[in-house]
Steps between C-alpha positions, in 0.01 A plus 500: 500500500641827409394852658401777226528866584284765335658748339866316415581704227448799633656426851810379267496823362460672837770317622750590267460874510523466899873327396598787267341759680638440884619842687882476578585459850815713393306857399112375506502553093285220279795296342286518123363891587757685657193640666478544943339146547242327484454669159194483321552123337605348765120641697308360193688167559443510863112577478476173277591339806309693732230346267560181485594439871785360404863610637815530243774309473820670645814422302799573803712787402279684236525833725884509476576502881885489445442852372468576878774328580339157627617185481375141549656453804383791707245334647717241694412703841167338456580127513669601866208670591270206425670231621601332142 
C-alpha cells in the first residue's frame, strides 16, 4: 500500500524554490534574490505548505552557516551537557 499526497507537483515545486530561495545565515539575503529574506518566492513556496499542512524538507547547510563562522563541531558542549 502506498500513501498519495494531494498536491505533489506543486509541493515539488514549492519545495524547490524554498531550496533556492533560503535567507543566508551570513547577511539574511535570499541566495537566488539577493533580496533581505524571506523574499517574495520563497513566501509563495511557503504558503503552499501552509496549505497543504505539510512541513518542507530541510536540506542541512542551505543557509550557509560557515558564513558566520560555524562549524560542525561547535556543538560538542551539548553532548556534555546531556549526558551522551
Amino acid at each position: 500500500m502506498t500513501t498519495t499526497y494531494h498536491g505533489g507537483q506543486q509541493i515539488d515545486q514549492a519545495q524547490a524554490m524554498l531550496d533556492q530561495h533560503a535567507a543566508s545565515s551570513g547577511d539574511g539575503l535570499c541566495m537566488e534574490c539577493k533580496v533581505l529574506g524571506p523574499c517574495a518566492v520563497c513566501e509563495a513556496a511557503a504558503k503552499v505548505f501552509l496549505l497543504s499542512a505539510r512541513l518542507p524538507r530541510r536540506r542541512p547547510g542551505a543557509t550557509q552557516p560557515e558564513l558566520m563562522g560555524a562549524k560542525q563541531d561547535d556543538f560538542g558542549w551539548l553532548s556534555t551537557r546531556t549526558g551522551s
